[in-house]
mmCIF file of the C-alpha atoms, coordinates in Angstrom:
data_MODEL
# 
_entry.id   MODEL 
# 
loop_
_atom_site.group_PDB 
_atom_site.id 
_atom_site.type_symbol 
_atom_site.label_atom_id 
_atom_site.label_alt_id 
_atom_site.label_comp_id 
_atom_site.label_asym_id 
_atom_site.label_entity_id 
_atom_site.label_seq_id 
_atom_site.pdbx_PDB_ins_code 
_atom_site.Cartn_x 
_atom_site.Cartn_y 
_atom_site.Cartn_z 
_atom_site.occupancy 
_atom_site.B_iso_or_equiv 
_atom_site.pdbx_formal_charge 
_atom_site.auth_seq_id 
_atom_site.auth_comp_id 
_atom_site.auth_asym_id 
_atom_site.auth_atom_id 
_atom_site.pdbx_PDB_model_num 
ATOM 1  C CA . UNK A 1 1  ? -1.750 46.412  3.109   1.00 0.00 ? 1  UNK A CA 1 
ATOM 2  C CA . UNK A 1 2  ? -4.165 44.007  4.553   1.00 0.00 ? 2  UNK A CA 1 
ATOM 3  C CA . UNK A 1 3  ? -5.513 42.621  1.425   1.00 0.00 ? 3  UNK A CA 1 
ATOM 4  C CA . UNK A 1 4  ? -1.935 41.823  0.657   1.00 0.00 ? 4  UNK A CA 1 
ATOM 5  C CA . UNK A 1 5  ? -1.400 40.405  4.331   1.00 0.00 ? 5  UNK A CA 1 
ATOM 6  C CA . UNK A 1 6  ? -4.564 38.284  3.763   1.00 0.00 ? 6  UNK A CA 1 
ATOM 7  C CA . UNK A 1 7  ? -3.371 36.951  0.450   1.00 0.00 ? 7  UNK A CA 1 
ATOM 8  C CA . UNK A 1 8  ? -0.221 35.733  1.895   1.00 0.00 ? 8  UNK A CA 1 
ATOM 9  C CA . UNK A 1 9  ? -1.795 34.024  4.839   1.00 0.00 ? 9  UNK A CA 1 
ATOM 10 C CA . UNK A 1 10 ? -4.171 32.374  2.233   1.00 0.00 ? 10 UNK A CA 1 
ATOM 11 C CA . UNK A 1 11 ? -1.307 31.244  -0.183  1.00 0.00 ? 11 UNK A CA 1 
ATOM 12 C CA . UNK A 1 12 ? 1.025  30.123  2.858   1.00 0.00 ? 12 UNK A CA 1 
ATOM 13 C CA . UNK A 1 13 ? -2.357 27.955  4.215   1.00 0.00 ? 13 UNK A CA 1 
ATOM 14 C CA . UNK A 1 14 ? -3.344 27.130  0.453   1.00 0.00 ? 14 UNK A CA 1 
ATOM 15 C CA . UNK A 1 15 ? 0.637  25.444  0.124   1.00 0.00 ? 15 UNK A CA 1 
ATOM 16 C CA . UNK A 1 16 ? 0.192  23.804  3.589   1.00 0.00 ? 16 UNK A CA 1 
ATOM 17 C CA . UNK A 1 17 ? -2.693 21.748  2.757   1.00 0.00 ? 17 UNK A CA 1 
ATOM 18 C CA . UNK A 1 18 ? -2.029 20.651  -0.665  1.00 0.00 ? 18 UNK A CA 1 
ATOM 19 C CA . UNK A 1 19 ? 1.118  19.067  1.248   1.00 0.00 ? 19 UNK A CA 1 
ATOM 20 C CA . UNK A 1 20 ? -0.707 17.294  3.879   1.00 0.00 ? 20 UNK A CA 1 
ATOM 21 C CA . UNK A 1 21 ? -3.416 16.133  1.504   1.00 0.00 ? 21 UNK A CA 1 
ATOM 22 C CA . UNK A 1 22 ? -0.544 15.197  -1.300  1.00 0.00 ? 22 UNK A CA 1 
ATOM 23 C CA . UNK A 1 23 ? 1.193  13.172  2.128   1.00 0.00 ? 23 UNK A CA 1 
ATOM 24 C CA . UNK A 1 24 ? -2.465 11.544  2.998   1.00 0.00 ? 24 UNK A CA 1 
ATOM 25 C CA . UNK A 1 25 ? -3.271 10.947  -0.794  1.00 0.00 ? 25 UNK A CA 1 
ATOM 26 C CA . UNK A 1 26 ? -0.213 8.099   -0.566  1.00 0.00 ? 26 UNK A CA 1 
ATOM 27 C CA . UNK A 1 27 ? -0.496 6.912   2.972   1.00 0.00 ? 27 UNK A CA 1 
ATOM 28 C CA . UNK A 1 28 ? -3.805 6.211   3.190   1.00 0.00 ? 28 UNK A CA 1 
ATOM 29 C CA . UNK A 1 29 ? -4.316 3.825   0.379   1.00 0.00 ? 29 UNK A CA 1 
ATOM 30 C CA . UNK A 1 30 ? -1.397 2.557   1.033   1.00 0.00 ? 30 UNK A CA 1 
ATOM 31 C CA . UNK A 1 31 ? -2.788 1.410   4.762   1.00 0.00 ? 31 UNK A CA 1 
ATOM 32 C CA . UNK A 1 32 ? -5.998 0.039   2.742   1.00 0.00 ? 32 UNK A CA 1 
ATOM 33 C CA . UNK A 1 33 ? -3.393 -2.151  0.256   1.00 0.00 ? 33 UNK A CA 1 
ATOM 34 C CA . UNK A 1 34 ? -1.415 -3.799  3.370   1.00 0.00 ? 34 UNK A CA 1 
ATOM 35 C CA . UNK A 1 35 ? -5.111 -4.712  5.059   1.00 0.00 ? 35 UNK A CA 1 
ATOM 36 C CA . UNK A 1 36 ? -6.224 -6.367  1.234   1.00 0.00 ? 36 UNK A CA 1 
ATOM 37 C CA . UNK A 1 37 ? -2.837 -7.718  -0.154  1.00 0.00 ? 37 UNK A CA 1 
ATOM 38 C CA . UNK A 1 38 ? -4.002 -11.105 1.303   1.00 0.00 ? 38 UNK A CA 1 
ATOM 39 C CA . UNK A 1 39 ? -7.751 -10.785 -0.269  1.00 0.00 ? 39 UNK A CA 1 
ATOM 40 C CA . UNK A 1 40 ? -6.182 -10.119 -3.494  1.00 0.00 ? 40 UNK A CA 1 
ATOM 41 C CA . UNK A 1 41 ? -3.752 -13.197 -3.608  1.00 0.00 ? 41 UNK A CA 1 
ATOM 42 C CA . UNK A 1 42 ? -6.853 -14.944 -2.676  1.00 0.00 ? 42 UNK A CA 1 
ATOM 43 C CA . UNK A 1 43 ? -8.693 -13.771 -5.504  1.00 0.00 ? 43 UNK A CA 1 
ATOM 44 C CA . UNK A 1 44 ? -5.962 -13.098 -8.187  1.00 0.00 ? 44 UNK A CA 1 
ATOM 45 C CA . UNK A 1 45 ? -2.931 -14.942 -6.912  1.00 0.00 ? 45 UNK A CA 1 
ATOM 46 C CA . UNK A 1 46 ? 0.588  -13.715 -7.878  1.00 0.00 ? 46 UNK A CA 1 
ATOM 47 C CA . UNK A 1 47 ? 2.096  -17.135 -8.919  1.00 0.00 ? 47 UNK A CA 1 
ATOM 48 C CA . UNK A 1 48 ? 0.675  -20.513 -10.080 1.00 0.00 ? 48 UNK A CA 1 
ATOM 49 C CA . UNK A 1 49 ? 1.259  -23.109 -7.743  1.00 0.00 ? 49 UNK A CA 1 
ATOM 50 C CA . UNK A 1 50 ? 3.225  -26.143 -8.852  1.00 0.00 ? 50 UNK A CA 1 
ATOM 51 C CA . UNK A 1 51 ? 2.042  -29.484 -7.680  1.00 0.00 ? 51 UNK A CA 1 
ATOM 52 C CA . UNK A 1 52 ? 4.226  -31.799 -5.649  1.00 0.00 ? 52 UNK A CA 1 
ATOM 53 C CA . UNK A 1 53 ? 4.042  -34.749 -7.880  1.00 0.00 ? 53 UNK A CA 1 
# 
């Protein structure tokens, strides 16, 4: 009965984690992307710039 217990404390924790890692997989990157987006339009920019002529 404890083996069983143990196993479903394990599982339960196992579940738990993958969420919160699956949650800090996205966020995390995502607060590196807002801190480069402007060294990346520096170096690759989105649009070419039209000259006032």
């Amino acid at each position: 009965m404890n083996a069983l217990l143990d196993l479903a404390i394990t599982a339960i924790s196992l579940i738990f984690l993958t969420i919160l890692l699956t949650i800090a997989g996205v966020a995390i990157p995502g607060l590196f992307m807002a801190a480069a987006a402007p060294w990346l339009d520096w170096i690759i920019p989105a649009r070419k710039k039209k000259d006032a002529a």
